[in-house]
VODOLO-57863 format. One record per residue: z, y, x of N, C-alpha, C in turn; chain. Coordinates in steps of 0.05 Angstrom, whole numbers, plus 32768, in hexadecimal, padded with zeros to 4 digits. Atoms other than C-alpha are relative to their C-alpha. Layout:
nz:ny:nx:caz:cay:cax:cz:cy:cx:ch
Z:Y:X:Z:Y:X:Z:Y:X:A
...
END
This chain:
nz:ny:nx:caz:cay:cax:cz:cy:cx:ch
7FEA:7FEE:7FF6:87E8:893B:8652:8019:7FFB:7FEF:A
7FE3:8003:800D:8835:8935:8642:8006:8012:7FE6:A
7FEE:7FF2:8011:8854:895D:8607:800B:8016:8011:A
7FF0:7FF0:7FF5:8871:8997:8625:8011:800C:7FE9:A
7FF5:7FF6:801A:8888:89B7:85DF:7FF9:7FEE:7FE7:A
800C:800E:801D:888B:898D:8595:800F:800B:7FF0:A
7FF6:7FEF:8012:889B:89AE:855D:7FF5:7FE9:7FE0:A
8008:8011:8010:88A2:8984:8519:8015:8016:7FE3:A
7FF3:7FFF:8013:88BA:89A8:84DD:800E:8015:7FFB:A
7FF0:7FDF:7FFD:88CD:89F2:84F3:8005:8012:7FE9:A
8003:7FEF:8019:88E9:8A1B:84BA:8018:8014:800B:A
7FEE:7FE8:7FFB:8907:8A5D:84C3:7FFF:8016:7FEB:A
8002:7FEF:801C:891E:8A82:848B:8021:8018:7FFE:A
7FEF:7FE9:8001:8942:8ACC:8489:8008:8001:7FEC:A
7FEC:7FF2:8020:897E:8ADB:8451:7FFF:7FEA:7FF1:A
7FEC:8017:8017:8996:8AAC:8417:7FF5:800F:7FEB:A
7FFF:8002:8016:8988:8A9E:83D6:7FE5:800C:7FEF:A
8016:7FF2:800B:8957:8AC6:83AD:7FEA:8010:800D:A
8012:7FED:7FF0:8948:8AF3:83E3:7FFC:7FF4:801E:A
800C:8012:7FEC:893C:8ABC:8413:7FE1:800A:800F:A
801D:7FFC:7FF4:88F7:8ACC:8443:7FFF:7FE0:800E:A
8008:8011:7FF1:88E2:8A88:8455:7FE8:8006:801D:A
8011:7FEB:7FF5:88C3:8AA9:8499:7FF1:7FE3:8010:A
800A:8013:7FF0:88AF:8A63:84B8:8001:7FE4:7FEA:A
7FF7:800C:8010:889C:8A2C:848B:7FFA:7FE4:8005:A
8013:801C:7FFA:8892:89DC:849B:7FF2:7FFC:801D:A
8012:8001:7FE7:8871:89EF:84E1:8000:7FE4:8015:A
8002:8016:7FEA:885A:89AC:850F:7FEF:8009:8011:A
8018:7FFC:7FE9:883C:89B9:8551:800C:7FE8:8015:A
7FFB:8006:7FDF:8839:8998:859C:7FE5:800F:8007:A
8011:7FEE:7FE5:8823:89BB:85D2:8003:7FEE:8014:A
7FFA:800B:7FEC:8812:8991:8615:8000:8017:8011:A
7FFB:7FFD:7FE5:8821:899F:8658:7FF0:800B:8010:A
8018:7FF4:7FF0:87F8:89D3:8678:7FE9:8013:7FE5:A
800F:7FF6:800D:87D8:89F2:863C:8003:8014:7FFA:A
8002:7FE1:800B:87CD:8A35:861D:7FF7:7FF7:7FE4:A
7FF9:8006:801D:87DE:8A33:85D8:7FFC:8018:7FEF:A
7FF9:7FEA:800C:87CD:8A6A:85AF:8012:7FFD:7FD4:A
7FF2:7FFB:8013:87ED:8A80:8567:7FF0:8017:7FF2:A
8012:7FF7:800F:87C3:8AAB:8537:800F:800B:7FE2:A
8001:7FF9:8013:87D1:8AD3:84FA:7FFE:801B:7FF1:A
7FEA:7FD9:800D:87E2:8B14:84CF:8017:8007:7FF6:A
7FE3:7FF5:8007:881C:8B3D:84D0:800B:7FE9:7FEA:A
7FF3:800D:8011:884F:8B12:84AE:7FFC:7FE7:7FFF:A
8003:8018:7FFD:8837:8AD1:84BD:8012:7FE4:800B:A
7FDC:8012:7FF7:8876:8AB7:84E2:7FF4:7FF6:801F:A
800A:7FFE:7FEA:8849:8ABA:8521:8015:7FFC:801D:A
7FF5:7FF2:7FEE:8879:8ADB:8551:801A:7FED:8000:A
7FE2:800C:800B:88B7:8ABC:8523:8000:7FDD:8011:A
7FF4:8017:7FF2:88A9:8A73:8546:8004:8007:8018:A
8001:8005:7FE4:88A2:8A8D:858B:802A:8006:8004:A
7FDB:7FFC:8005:88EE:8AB0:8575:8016:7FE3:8006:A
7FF1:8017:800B:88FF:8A6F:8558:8002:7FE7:801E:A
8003:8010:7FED:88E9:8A43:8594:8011:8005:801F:A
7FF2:7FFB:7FEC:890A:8A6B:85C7:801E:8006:7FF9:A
7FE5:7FFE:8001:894D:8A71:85A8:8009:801B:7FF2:A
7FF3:7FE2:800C:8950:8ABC:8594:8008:7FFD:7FE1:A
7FFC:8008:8018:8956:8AA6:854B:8009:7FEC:7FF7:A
7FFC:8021:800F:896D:8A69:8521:7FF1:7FF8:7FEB:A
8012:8014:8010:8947:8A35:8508:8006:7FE5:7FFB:A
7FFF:8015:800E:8946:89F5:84E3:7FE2:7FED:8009:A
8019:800C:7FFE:8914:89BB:8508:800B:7FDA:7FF9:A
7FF9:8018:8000:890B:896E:8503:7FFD:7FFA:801E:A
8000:7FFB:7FE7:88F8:8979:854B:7FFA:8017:800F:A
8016:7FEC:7FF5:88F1:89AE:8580:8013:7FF7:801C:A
8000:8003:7FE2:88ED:8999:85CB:7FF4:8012:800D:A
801B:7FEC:7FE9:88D1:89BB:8605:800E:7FF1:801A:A
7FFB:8013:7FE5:88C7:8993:8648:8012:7FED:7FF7:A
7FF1:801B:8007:88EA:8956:861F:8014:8002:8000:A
7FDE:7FF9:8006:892C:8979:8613:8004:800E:7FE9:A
7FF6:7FF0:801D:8947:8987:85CA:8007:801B:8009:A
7FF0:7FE8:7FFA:894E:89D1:85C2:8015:8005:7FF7:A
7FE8:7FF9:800E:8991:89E3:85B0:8003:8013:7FF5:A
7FFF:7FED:800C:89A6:8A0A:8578:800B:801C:8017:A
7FEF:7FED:7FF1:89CF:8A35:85B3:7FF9:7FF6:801A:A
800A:8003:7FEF:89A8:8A32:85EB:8008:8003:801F:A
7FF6:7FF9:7FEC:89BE:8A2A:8632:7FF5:800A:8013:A
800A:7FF6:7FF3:89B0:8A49:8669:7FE3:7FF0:800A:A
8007:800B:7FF9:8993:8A12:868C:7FDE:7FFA:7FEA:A
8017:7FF6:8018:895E:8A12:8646:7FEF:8012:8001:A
8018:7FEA:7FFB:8949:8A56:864F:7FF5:8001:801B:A
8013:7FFD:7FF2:8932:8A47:8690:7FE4:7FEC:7FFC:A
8020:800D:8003:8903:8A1E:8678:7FE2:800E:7FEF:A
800D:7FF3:8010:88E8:8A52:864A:8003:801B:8008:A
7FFE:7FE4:7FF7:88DD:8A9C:8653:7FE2:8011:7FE4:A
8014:7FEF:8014:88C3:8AD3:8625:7FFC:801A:8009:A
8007:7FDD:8001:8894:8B0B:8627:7FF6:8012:7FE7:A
8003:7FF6:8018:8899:8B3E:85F5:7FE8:8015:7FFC:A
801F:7FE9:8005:8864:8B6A:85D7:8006:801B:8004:A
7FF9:7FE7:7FF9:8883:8BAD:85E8:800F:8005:8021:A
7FF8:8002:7FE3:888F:8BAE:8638:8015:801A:7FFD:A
7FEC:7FEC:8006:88B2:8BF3:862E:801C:8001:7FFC:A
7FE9:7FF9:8013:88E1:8BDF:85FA:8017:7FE7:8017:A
7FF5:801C:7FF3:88F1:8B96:8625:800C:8007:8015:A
7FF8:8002:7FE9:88FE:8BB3:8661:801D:801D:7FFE:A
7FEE:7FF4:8004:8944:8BD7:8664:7FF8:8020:800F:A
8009:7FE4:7FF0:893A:8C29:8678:8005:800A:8016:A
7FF1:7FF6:7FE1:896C:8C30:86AB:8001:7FEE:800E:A
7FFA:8017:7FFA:8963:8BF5:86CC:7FE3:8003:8014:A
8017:8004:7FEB:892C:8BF5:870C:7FF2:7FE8:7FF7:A
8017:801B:8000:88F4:8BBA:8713:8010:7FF0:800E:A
7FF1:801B:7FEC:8923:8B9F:874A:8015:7FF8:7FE5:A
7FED:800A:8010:8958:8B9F:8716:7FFC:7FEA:7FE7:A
8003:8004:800B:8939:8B89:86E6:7FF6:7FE0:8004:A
8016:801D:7FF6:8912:8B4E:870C:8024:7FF0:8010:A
7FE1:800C:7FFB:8964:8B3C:872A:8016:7FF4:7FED:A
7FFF:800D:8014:897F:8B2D:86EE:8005:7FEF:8001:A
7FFE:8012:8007:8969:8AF3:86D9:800A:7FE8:8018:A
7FF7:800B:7FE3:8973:8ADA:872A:801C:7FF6:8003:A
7FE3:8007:7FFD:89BA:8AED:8725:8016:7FF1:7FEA:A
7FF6:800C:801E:89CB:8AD3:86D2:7FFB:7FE3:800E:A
8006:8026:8001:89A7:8A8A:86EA:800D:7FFA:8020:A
7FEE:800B:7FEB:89CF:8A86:8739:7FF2:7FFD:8019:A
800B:800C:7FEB:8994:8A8B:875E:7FF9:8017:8018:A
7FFD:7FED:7FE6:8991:8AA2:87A7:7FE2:8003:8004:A
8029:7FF2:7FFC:8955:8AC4:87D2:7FFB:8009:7FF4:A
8008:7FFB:8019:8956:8AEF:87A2:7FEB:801F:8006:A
8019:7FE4:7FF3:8933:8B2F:87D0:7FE0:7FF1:8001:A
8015:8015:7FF6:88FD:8AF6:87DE:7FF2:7FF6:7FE5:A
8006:8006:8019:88F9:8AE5:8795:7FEE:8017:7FEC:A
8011:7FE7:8012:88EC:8B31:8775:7FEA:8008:800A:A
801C:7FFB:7FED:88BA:8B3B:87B5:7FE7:7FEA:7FF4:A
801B:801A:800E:888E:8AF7:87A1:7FFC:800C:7FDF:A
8006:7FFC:801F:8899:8B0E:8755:7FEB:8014:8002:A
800A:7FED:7FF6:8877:8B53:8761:7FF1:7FF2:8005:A
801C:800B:7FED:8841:8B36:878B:7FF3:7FF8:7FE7:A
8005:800B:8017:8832:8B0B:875D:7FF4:8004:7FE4:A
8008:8000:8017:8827:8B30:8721:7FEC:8022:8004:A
8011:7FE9:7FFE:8802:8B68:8745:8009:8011:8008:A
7FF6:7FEC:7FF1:8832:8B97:8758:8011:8005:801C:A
7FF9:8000:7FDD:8849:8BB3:879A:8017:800A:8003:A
7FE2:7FF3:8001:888B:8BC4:87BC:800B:800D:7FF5:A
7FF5:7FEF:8001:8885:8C0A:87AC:800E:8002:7FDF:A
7FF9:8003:8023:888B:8BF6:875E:801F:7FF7:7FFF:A
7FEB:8011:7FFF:88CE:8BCE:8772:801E:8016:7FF4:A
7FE9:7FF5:7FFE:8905:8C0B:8770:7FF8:8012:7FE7:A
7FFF:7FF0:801C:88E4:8C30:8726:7FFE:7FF6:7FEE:A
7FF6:7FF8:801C:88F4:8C40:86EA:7FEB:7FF8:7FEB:A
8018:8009:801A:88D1:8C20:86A7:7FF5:801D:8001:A
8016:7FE3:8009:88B9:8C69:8699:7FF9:800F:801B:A
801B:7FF9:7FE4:8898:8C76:86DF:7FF0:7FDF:8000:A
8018:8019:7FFD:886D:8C33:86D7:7FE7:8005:7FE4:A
8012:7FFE:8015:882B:8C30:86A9:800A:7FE8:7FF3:A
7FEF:8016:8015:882F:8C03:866C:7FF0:7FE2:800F:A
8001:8015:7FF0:8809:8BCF:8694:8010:7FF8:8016:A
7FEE:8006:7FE7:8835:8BD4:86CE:8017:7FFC:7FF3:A
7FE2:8006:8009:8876:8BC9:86A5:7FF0:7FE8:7FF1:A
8000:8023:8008:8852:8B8B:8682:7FFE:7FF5:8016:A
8005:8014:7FEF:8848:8B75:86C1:801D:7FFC:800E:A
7FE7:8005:7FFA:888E:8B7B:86D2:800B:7FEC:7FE8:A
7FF8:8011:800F:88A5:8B57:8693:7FF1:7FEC:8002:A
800F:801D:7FF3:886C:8B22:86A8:801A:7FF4:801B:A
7FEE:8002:7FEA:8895:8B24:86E6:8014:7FF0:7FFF:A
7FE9:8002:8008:88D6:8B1F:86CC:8000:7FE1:7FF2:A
800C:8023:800D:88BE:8ADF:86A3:8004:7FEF:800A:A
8007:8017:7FEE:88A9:8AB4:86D4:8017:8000:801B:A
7FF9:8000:7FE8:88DC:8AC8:870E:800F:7FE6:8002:A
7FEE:801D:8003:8909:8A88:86F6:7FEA:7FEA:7FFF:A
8016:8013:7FFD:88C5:8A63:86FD:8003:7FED:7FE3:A
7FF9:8010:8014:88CA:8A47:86B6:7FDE:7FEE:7FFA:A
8018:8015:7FFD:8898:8A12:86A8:7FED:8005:7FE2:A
8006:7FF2:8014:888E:8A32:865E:7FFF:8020:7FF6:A
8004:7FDF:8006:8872:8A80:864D:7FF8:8003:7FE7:A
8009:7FF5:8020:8878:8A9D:8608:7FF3:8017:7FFC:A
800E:7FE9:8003:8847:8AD7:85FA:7FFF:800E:7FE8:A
8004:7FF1:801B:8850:8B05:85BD:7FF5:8015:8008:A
8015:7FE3:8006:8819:8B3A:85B6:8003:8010:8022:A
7FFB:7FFA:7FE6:8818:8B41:8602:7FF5:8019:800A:A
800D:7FEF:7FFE:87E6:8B6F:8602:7FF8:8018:7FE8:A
8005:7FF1:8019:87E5:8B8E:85BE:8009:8029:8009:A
7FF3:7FE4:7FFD:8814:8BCF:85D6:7FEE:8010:8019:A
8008:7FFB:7FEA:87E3:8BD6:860E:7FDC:8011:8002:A
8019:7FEB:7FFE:87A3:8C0C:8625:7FE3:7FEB:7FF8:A
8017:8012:8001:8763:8BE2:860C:7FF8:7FF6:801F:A
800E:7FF8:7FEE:8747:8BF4:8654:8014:7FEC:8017:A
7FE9:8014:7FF4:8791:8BC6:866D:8001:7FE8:7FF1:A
7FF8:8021:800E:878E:8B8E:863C:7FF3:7FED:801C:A
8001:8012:7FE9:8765:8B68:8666:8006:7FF6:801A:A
7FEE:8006:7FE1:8781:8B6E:86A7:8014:7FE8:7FF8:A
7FDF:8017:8002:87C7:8B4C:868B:7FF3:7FEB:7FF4:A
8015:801D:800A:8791:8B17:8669:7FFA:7FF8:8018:A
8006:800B:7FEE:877A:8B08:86A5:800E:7FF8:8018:A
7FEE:8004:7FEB:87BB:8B09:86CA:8012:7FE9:7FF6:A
7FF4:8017:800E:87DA:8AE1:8698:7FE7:7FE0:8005:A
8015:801D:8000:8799:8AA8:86A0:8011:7FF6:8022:A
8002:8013:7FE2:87A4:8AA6:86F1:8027:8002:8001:A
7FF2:8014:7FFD:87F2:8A9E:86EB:8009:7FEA:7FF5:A
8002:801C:8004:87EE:8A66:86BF:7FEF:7FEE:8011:A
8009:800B:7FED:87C0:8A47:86F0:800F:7FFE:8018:A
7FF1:7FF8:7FEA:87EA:8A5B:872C:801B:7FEA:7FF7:A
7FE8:8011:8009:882F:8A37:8704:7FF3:7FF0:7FF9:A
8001:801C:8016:8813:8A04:86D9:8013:8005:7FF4:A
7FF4:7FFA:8018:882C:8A25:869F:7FF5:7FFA:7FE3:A
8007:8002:8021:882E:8A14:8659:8009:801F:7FEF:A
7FF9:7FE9:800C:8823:8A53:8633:7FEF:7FFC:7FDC:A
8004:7FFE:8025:882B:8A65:85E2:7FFA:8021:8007:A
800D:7FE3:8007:8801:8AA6:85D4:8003:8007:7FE5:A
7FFF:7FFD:8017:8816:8AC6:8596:7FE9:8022:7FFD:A
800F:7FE7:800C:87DC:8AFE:8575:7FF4:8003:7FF3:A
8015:7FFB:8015:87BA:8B20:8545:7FE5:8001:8006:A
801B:7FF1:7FF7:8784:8B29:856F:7FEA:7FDF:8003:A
800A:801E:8000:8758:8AE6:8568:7FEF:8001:8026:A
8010:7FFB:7FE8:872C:8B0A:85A9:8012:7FED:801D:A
7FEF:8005:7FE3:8769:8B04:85D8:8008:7FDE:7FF5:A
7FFD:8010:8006:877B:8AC5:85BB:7FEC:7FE3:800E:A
8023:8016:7FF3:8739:8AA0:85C9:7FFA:8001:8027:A
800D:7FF8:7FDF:8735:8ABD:8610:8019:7FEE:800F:A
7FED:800D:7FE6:8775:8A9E:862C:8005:7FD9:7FED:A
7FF3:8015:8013:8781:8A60:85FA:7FEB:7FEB:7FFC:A
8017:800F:800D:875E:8A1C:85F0:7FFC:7FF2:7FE3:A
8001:8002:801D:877F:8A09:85A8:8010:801F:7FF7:A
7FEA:7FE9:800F:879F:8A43:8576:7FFB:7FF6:7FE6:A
7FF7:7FFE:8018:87C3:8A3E:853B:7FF8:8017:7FF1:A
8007:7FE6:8015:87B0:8A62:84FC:8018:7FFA:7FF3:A
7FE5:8001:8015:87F6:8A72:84D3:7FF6:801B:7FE6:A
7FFD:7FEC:8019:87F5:8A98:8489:8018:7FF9:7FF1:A
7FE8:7FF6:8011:8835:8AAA:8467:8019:7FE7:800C:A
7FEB:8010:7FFE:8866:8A7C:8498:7FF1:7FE2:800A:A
8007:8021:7FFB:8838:8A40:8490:7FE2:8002:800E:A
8017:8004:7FF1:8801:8A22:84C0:7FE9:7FF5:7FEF:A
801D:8004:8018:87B7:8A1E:84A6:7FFB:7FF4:8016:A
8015:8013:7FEE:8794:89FD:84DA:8007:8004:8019:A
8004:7FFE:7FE4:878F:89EC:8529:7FE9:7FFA:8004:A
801D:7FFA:7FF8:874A:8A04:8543:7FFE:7FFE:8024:A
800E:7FFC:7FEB:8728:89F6:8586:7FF6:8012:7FFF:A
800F:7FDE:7FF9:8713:8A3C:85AB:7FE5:7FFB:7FF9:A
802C:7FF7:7FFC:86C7:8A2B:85A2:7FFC:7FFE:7FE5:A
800B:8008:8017:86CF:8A0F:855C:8007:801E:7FF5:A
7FFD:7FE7:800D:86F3:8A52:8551:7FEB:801F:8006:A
800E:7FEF:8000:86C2:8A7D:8576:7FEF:7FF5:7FF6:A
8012:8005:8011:868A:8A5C:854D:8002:8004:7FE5:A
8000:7FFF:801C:86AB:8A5F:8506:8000:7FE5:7FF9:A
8004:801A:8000:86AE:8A16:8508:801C:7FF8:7FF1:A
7FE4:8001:8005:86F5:8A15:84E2:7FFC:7FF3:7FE8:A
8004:800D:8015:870E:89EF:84A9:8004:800F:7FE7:A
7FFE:7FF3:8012:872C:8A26:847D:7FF8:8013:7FFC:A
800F:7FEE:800A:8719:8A5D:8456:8017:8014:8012:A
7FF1:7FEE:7FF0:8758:8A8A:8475:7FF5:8006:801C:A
800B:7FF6:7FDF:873D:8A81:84BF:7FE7:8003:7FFF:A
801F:7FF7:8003:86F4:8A8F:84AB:8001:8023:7FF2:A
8002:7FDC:7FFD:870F:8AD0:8494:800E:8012:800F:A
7FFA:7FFA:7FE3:8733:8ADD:84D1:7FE9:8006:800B:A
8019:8003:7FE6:86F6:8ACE:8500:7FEF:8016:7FF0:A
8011:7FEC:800B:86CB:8AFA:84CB:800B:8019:8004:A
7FFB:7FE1:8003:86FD:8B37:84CB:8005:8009:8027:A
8001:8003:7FEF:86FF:8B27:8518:7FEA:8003:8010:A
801B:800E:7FFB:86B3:8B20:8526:7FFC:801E:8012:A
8006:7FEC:7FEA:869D:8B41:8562:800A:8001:8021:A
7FE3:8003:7FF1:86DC:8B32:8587:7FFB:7FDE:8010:A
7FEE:801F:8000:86E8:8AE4:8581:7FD9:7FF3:8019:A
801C:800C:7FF1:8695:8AD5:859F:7FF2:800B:8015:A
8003:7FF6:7FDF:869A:8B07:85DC:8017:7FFC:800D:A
7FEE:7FFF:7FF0:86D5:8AF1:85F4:7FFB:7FF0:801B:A
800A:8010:7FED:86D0:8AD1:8638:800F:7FED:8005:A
END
């Protein structure tokens, strides 16, 4: 499979001088074309900070970072972020208050130029599970699954060929995680999407992902195969005490 994302040398570091936070340090990855990529750590790990860094919300310092075989630019153009799209870990906070599902799912239709755009928010909806009547309310008349599934929505309506996931499910009812796990599996199947999964949660990690990164303090410890990780099969002592403070989780996941 092609490269869809390469990453050689990512460093991202908050403030100057003394009180410098090096929050990203040295990081090399590729991701091909079609895969589910997960990302792994604890609080503070700089986890979340590449998915920032990769999509532009932040600035960073690389020796490379492509996606679909186009340098990312420090100042990203439009035409860039449609190749990329992010979903954030707080559906609530992401989705504006006064702003409907239609509005919200129109948007990005009318920022990037594109028409059919009644035909566009209708397939989006469908799509991610919800029905007309969801189309004309308000973030605070939807459940917190039904507003991730609008920000799922909202993601994909520019059909981007890359999905970033931060803690997708973390802000969400135990009894709802899986649903958006399993909605997230069948529209990567459905697009042929390349998706980066960022979580603390090694369970959800393992269930949608076939490699993940282990990161501690900025820097990458190892890349684990899902079986070698649900077995314990790893090379360092850091991701063996992951999977141990994890255990229970990482070897029922399906």
């Amino acid at each position: 499979m092609a490269g869809m994302i390469e990453i050689e040398d990512l460093r991202v570091t908050f403030g100057h001088g003394s009180r410098a936070v090096h929050a990203v340090q040295g990081l090399t990855l590729s991701i091909a074309e079609g895969e589910s990529f997960g990302i792994v750590g604890e609080s503070g790990s700089g986890k979340s900070t590449v998915l920032k860094a990769l999509s532009g919300l932040i600035p960073s310092e690389s020796r490379q970072l492509t996606v679909n075989g186009l340098p990312a630019a420090e100042r990203r153009s439009k035409a860039d972020r449609r190749h990329l799209q992010f979903v954030f870990q707080d559906p609530y906070a992401s989705l504006h208050p006064r702003q409907t599902v239609d509005e919200a799912l129109r948007e990005p239709l009318v920022i990037h130029g594109l028409d059919d755009r009644d035909r566009r928010i209708s397939d989006a909806l469908r799509e991610v599970g919800l029905s007309p009547e969801h189309r004309f309310r308000y973030p605070h008349q939807l459940s917190g699954g039904q507003r991730q599934r609008v920000a799922i929505a909202r993601a994909l309506i520019l059909r981007p060929p890359v999905l970033l996931l931060d803690e997708p499910t973390s802000a969400l009812d135990v009894s709802v995680q899986a649903e958006i796990l399993n909605l997230i599996s069948r529209l990567k199947q459905a697009n042929k999407l390349t998706i980066i999964l960022v979580s603390h949660d090694l369970g959800v990690v393992a269930h949608l992902c076939q490699r993940i990164a282990i990161m501690q303090f900025g820097k990458l410890v190892e890349v684990v195969d899902r079986d070698d990780l649900r077995s314990g099969a790893v090379g360092q002592a850091y991701t063996s005490r992951l999977i141990e403070a994890s255990r229970g989780f990482v070897r029922n996941a399906d």
